[in-house]
C-alpha positions in Angstrom: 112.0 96.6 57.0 110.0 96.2 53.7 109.2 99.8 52.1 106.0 98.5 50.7 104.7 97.5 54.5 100.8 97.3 53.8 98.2 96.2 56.4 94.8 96.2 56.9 93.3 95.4 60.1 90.1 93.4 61.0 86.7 95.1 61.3 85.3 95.9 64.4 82.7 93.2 64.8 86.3 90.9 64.9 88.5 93.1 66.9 86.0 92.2 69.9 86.6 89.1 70.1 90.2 89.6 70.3 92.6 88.3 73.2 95.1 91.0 74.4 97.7 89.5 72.7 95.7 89.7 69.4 94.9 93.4 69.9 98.8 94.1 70.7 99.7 92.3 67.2 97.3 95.0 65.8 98.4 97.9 67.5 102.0 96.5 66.2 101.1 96.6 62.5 99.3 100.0 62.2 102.1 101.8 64.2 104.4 100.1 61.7 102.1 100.8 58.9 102.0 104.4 59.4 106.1 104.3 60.2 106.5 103.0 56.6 103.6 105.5 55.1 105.7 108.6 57.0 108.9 107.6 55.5 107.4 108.8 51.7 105.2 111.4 52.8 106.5 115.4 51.5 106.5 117.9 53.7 103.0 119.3 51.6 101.4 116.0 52.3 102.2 116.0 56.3 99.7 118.5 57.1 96.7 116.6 55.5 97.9 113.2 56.3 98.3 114.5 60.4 94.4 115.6 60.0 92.7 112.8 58.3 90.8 110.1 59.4 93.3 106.8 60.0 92.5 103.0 61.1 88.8 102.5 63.0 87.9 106.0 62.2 90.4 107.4 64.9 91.6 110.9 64.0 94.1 113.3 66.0 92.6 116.5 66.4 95.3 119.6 65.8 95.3 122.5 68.9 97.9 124.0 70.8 98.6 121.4 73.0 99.5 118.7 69.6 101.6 120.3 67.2 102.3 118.6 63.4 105.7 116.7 64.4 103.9 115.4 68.0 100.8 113.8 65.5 103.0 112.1 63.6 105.3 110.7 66.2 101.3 109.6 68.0 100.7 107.5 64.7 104.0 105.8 64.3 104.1 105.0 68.5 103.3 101.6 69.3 101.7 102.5 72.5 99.3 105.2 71.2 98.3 102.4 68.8 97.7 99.9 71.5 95.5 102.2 74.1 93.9 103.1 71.1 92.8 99.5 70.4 92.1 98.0 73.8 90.0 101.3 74.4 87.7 100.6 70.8 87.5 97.1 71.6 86.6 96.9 74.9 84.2 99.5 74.4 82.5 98.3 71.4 82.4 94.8 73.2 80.3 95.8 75.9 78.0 98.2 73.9 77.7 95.0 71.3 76.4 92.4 74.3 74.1 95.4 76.2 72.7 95.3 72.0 72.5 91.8 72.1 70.6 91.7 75.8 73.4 89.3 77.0 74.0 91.1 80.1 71.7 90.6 83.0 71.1 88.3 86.2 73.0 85.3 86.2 69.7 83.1 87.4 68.7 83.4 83.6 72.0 82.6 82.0 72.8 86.2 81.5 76.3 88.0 82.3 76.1 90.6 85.3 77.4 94.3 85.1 80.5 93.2 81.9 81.1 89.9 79.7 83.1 87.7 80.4 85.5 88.2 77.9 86.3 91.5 79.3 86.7 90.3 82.4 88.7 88.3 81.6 91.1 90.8 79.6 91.2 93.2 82.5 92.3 89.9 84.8 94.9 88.9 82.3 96.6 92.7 82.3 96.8 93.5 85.7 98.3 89.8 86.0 101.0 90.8 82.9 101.3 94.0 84.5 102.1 92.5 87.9 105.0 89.8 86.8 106.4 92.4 84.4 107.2 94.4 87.3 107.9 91.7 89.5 111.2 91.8 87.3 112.2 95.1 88.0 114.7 95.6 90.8 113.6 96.6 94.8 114.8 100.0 96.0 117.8 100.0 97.8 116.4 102.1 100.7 113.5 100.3 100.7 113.1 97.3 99.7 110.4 97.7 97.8 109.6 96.2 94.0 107.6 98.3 91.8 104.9 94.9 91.9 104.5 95.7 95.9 103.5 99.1 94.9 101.3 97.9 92.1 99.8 95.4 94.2 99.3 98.0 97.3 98.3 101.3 95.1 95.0 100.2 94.8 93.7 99.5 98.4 95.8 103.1 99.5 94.0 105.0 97.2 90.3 103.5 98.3 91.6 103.7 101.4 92.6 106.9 101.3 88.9 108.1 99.6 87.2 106.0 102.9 89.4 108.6 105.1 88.6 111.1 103.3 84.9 110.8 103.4 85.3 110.2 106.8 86.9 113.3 107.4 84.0 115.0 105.5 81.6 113.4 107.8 83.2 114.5 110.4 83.4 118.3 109.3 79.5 117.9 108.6 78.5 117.6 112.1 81.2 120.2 113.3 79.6 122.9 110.9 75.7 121.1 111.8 75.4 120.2 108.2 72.7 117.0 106.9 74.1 114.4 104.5 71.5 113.7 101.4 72.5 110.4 99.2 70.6 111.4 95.7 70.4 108.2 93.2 70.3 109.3 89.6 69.4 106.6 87.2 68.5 106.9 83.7 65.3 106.5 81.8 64.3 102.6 80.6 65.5 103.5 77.2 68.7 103.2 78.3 68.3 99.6 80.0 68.7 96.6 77.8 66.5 95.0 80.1 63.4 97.5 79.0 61.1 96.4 76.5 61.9 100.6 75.4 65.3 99.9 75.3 66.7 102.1 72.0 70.7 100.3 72.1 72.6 103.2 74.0 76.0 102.0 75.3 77.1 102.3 79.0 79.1 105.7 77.9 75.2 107.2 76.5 74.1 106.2 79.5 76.6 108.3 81.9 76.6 110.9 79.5 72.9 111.4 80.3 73.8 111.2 83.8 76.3 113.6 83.6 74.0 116.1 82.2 71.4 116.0 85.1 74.2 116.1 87.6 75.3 119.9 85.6 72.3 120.8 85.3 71.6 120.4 88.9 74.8 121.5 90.1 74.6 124.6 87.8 71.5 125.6 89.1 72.9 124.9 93.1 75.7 127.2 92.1 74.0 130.5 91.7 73.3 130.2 95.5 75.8 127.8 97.3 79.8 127.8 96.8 81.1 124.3 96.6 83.3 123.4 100.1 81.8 126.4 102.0 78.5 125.1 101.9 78.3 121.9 100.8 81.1 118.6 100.0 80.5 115.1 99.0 81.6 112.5 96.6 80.5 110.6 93.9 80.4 107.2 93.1 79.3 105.5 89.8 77.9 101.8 89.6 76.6 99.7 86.9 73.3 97.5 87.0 73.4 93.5 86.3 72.3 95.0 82.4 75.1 97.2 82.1 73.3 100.4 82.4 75.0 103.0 85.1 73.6 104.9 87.8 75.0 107.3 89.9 74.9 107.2 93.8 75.9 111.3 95.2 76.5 112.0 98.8 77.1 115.1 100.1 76.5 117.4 103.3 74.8 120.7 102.9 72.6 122.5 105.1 68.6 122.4 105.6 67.8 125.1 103.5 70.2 123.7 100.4 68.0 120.2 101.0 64.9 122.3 99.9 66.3 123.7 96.6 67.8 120.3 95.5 64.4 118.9 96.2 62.1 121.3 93.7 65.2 121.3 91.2 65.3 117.5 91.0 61.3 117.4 90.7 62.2 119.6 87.5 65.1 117.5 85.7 63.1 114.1 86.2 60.1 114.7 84.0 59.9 114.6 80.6 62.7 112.5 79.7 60.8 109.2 79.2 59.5 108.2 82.7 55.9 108.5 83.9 54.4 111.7 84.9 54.6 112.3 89.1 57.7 109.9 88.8 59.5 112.0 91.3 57.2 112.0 93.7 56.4 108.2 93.3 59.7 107.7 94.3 61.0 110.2 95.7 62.1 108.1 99.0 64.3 106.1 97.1 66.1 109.7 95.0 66.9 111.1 97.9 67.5 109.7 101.2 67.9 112.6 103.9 69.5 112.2 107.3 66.2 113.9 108.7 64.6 110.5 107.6 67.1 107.5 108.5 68.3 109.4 112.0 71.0 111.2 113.5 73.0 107.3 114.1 72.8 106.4 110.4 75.6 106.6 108.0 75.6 105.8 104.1 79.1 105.9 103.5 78.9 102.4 103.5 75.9 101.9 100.9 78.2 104.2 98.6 81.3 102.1 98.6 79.6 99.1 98.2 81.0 98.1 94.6 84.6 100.2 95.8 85.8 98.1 98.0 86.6 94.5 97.6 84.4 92.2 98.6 84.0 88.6 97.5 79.6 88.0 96.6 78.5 84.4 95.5 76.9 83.1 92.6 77.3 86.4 90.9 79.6 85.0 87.8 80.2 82.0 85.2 84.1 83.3 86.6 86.1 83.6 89.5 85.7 87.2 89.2 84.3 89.4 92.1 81.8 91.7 91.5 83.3 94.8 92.9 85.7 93.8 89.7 83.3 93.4 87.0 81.8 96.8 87.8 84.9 98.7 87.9 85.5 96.5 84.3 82.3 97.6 83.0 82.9 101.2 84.3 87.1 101.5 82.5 85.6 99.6 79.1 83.1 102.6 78.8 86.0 105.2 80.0 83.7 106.0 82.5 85.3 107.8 86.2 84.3 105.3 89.1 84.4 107.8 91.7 84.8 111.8 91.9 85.3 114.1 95.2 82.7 117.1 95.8 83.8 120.5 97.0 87.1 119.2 97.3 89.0 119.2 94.2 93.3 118.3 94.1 93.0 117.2 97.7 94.2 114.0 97.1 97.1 114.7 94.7 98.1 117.3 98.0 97.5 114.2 100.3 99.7 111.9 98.1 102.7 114.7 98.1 102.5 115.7 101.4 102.8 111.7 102.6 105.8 111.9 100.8 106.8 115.0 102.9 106.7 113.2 106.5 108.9 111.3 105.6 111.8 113.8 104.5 113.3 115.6 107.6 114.9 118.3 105.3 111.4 119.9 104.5 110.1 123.1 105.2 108.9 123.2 108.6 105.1 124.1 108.2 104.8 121.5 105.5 106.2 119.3 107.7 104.1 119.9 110.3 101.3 119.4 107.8 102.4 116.5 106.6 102.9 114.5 110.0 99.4 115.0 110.8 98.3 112.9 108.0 100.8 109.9 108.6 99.7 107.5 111.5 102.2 104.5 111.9 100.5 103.4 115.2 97.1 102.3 115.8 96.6 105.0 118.5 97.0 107.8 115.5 94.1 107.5 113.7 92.2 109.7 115.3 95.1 112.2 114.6 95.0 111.6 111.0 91.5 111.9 110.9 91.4 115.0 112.3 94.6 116.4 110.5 92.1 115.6 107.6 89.4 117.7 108.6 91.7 120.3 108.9 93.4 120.2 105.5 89.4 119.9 104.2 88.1 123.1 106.3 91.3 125.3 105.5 94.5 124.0 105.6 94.3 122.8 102.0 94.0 126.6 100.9 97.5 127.2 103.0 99.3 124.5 100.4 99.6 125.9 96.6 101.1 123.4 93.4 103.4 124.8 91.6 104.1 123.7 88.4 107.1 124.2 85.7 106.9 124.3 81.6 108.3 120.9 80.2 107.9 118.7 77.2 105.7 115.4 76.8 106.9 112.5 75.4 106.0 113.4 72.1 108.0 116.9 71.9 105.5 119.3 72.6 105.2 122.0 75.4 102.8 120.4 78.6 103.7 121.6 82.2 103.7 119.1 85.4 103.7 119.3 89.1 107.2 120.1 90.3 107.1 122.3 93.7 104.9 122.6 96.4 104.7 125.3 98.8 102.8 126.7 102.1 102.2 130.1 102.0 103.8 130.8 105.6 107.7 129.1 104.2 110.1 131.0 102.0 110.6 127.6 100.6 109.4 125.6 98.1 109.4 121.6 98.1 110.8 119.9 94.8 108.6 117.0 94.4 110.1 113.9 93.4 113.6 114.8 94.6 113.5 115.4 97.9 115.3 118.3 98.1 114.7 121.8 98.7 114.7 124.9 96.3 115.4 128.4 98.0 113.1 130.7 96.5 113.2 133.9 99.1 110.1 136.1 98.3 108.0 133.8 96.0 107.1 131.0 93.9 106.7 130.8 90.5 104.4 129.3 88.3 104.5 129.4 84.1 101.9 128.4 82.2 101.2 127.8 78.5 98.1 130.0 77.1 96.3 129.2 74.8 97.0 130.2 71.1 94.3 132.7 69.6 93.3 133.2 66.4 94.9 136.3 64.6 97.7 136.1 66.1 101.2 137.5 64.3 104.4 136.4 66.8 106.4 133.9 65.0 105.6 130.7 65.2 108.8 130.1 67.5 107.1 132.0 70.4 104.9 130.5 72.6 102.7 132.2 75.4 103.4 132.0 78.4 102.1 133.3 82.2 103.8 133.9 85.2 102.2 134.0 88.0 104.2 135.1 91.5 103.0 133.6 94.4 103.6 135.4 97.4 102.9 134.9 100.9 99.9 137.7 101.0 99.3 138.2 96.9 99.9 137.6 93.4 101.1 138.7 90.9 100.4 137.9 87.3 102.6 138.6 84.2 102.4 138.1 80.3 105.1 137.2 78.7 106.2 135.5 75.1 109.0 132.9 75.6 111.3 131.5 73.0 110.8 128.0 72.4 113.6 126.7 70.9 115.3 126.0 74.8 112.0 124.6 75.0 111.9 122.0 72.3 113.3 119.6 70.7 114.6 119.4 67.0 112.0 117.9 64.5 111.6 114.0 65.7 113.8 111.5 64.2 112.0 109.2 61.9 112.9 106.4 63.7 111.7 102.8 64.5 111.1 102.0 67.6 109.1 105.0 68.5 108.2 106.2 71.3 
């Protein structure tokens, strides 16, 4: 490789009209770029080069969590480089046609919910995604090719949220709870289709969302505790325009249905719409159960745009609709969907599936677990109900535990390796399927968070244990030597990672 490797790549206003293999040749050069730039810079220099401002304005931000060596090895990576650049263009792509009104109803010519472009980029991935692990070799035990899991791990997991919400529906009327489905939409300065229309982007558009939902949330919180008295989920969708809205159901009781009312009659005023907008349209905000009946449910209005569903004359492509909202949603970096009042329950759902299928686990995990598999059409009713169960308390019988390790840039992170139910002595390894003996608790270490003023050498990290026994815990402060901990400084090496 040529030391004097120089490249500059195109400006923005060319990157988005890029193909993906265009954007990867990009990614390509700057990662070899900065490879060649690290291979002259002094160890004075490394310090200011790791906190300036590099290609499209992108800059790495120094904490605890990204240490010197782990910067540089981000700017040299190929792959950092590429997410980077797929993330920027598609972006800046969609913000560039909501500016140029080219969004719309297709009856005038327009582009509904994304371009086409981008459509067409996200099609073309999960297709190069899909036949590159079609290559890859089935599972002995199995069968099974990483492509059937691919192609299947998008319909479990929407499947699994449908169960889930099910399950919450379910609870609602056991505990004589209403369901409320509250539409937040954003002013008409943030619709291209609005004659006040000031250019925000999709991301402007959900961040202002965002703040309405804390606000309100904030304000519920002082009062009501999030599971005990109220769940739900939340679902974001995307007009023909490209500006979001959110769509929130959740069940609470009567008297939470009043202060949501008076609070929401606050937050919509003064922010660019009409005076008395709330009450104007108050009907279409919030639709109660009080007003649609007992019989109705909305589950089905909120997954509308979740689930696939094929809807004509709705594109110049081939693409469905459900597809170009989730496009338009992932170019923004926008979350689709969001569970309420029920935080990690799906990543304990995911492990425990995993459990019922291992007869060497702990028996009340198992017994957990086997609840939420149903092989035969006559078990869903089990499952549902061994999902109410896990939402109404059995959830808080099941604890994560996770263990210090390094990321793949050298630097301390922690991940999910045990899980445990408070009534076993033993913990469940995940992802080995095995069993670690651990007699009167589990333990959990994790990295705190470095504070300013402090004088341990630099080769100590802080660290908390935390003991988790059957009817307490106990926490504990320690400083741990790193150097078991870490690796040597990073090669200077080319590929990397």
């Amino acid at each position: 490789m040529r030391q004097g490797f120089r490249y500059l790549p195109p400006p923005l206003k060319t990157l988005i009209t890029l193909g993906n293999e265009q954007l990867c040749d990009i990614a390509h050069n700057i990662a070899k770029c900065h490879f060649v730039r690290q291979k002259s810079l002094t160890l004075e220099c490394t310090a200011e080069y790791c906190r300036s401002q590099h290609e499209y304005g992108i800059a790495i931000k120094k904490s605890s969590r990204h240490s010197l060596d782990g910067i540089m090895m981000r700017l040299r990576s190929e792959v950092y480089w590429r997410e980077q650049i797929n993330n920027l263009a598609d972006e800046h792509r969609e913000h560039h046609a909501m500016q140029g009104k080219l969004l719309g109803d297709p009856k005038y010519g327009l582009m509904p919910y994304c371009t086409d472009q981008t459509a067409k980029l996200f099609e073309d991935r999960r297709t190069s995604i899909h036949a590159k692990m079609q290559r890859s070799v089935a599972i002995p035990s199995t069968g099974v090719t990483k492509s059937d899991i691919y192609a299947n791990s998008e319909r479990s997991r929407l499947n699994q949220l449908y169960l889930t919400v099910k399950a919450m529906e379910q609870l609602a009327v056991s505990r004589e709870y209403i369901w409320i489905m509250m539409t937040l939409t954003c002013p008409p300065s943030f619709h291209p289709s609005s004659k006040s229309y000031d250019g925000s982007s999709l991301r402007d558009g959900n961040d202002f969302l965002n703040q309405l939902y804390r606000k309100l949330f904030k304000f519920l919180g002082k009062k009501y505790h999030a599971n005990a008295d109220y769940f739900g989920l939340r679902v974001a969708e995307v007009h023909q325009d490209g500006c979001p809205h959110w769509h929130v159901l959740f069940y609470c009781s009567d008297k939470m249905l009043i202060d949501i009312q008076s609070k929401l009659e606050q937050l919509l005023s003064g922010d660019g719409r009409p005076d008395g907008y709330y009450k104007t349209y108050s009907n279409k905000i919030l639709k109660k159960q009080v007003d649609s009946g007992n019989e109705t449910s909305p589950i089905g209005y909120v997954f509308k745009h979740l689930f696939p569903r094929s809807s004509g004359n709705v594109s110049t492509t081939d693409t469905r609709t459900d597809r170009r909202v989730s496009y338009a949603l992932r170019a923004a970096g926008v979350r689709q969907y969001q569970l309420i009042g029920a935080e990690g329950i799906s990543t304990k759902v995911r492990a425990l599936r995993k459990i019922a299928n291992d007869p060497s686990a702990p028996n009340n995990l198992k017994q957990l677990a086997t609840t939420l598999v149903a092989n035969p059409a006559d078990d869903r009713a089990r499952r549902l109900q061994g999902m109410v169960d896990l939402l109404d308390h059995a959830s808080r019988d099941v604890k994560f535990i996770r263990e210090l390790c390094l990321n793949r840039f050298r630097e301390p992170a922690s991940r999910l390796s045990h899980l445990k139910h408070h009534k076993d002595k033993r913990c469940y390894e995940l992802g080995r399927y095995s069993i670690t003996a651990i007699c009167s608790a589990a333990v959990t270490i994790n990295v705190s968070s470095k504070k300013k003023g402090n004088t341990r050498s630099s080769n100590c990290i802080s660290l908390r244990k935390i003991y988790h026994y059957s009817t307490q815990e106990q926490i504990q402060s320690i400083d741990l030597s790193t150097p078991c901990l870490a690796y040597p400084p990073a090669q200077l090496r080319w590929r990397p990672p």
